[in-house]
C-alpha atoms as a printed R data frame, in Angstrom:
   type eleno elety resid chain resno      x      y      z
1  ATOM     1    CA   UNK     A     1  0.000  0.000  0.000
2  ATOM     2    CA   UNK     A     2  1.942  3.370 -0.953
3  ATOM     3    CA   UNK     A     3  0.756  6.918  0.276
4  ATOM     4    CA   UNK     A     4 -0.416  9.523 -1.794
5  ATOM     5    CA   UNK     A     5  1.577 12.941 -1.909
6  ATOM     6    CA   UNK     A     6 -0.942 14.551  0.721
7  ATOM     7    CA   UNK     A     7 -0.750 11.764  3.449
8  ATOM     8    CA   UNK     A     8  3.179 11.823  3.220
9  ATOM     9    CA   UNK     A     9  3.388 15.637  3.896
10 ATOM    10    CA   UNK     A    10  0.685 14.847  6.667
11 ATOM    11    CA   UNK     A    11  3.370 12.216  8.305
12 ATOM    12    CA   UNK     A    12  6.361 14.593  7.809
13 ATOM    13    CA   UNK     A    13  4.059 17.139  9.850
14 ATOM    14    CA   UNK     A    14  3.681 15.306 12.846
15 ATOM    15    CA   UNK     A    15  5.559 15.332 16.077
16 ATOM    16    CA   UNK     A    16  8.256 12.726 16.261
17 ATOM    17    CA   UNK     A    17  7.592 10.946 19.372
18 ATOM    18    CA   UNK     A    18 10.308  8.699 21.178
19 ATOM    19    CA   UNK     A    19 10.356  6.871 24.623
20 ATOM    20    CA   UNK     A    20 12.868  5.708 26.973
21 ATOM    21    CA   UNK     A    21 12.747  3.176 29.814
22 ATOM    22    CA   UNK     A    22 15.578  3.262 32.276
23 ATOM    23    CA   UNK     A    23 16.162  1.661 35.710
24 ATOM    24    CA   UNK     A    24 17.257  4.611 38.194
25 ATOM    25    CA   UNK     A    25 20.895  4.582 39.680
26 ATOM    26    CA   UNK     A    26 19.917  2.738 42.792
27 ATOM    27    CA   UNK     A    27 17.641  0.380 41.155
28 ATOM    28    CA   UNK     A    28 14.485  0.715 42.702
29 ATOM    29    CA   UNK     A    29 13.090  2.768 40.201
30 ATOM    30    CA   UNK     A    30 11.759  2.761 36.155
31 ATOM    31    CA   UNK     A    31 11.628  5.531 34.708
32 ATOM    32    CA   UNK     A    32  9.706  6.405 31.478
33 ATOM    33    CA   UNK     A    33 10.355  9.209 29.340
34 ATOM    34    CA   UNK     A    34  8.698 10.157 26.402
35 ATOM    35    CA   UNK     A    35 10.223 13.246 24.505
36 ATOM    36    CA   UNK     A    36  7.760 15.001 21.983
37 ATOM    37    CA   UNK     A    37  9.769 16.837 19.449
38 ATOM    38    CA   UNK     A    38  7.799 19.204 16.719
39 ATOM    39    CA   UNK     A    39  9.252 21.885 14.457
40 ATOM    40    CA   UNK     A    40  7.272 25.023 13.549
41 ATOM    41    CA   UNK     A    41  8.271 27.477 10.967
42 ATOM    42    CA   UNK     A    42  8.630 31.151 13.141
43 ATOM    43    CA   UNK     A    43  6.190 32.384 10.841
44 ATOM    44    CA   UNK     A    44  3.503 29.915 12.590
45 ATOM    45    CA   UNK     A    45  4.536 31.432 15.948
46 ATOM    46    CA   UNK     A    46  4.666 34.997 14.566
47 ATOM    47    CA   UNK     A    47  1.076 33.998 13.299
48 ATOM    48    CA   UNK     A    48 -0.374 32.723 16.886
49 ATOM    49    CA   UNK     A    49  1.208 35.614 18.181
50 ATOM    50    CA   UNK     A    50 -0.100 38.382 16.038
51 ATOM    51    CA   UNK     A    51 -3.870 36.667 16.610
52 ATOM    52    CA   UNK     A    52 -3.483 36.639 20.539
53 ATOM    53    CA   UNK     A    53 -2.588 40.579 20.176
54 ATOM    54    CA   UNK     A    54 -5.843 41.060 17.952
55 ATOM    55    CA   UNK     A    55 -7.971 39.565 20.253
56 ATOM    56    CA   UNK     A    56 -6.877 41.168 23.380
C-alpha cells in the first residue's frame, strides 16, 4: 500500500515521538520518558502571536 503525496506531507508534519525506559541509579526505580519533538516554521509562531494581540 503506498501513500499519496498529501498523506506523506501529513506524516512529515507530525511530532516525532520517542520513549525511553531506564532503571534509576539505585535500582528501585523505572523511569519512562517520552520526549515530543515538533518543528514550527517562526512564521507559525509569529502567526499565533499576532492573533493573541488582535484579540486582546
Amino acid at each position: 500500500m503506498s501513500l499519496t503525496e498529501k498523506q506523506e506531507k501529513q506524516l512529515k508534519n507530525m511530532p516525532a515521538i520517542s520513549n525511553k525506559i531506564l532503571k534509576s541509579k539505585d535500582g528501585q526505580f523505572i523511569i519512562h520518558k517520552t520526549e515530543i519533538v515538533s518543528i514550527k516554521p517562526i512564521a507559525y509562531y509569529e502567526a499565533v502571536l499576532a492573533s493573541e494581540e488582535e484579540a486582546s
